[in-house]
C-alpha positions, 0 to 999 in steps of 0.5 A: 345510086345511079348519076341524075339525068342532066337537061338544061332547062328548056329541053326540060321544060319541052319534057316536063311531062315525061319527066314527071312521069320517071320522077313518079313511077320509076325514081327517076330523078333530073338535075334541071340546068341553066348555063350548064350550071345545076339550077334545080333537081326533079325528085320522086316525092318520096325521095323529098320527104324522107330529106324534109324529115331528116333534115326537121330531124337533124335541126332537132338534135343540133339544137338539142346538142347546143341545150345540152352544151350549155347546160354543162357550161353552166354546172361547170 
């Protein structure tokens, strides 16, 4: 994966158009920053619900992994 385009936030904010349209039709993806700090990151929306999914996905197995962990501590 390549390294995110990086602007701070009122030059992103002049391209948020443009930007949009890398995000949508090339996978393009842009960290948005503020006092050179990171502050927010444009992503394809494909992009955002395969992370969403995963993350729901792995939230189920943490809580399906701590179920299980007390249930051996309870037989034991």
């Amino acid at each position: 994966m390549k390294k995110p385009q990086s602007l701070p936030a009122e030059q992103a904010r002049k391209e948020f158009a443009d930007l949009l349209d890398g995000t949508q039709h090339k996978g393009e993806f842009t960290e948005i920053t503020r006092r050179n700090k990171r502050s927010g990151v444009l992503v394809p929306p494909d992009w955002y619900d395969a992370s969403i999914t995963e993350h729901e996905e792995l939230k189920q197995a943490r809580r399906r992994i701590a179920e299980l962990e007390a249930a051996l501590q309870e037989s034991a």
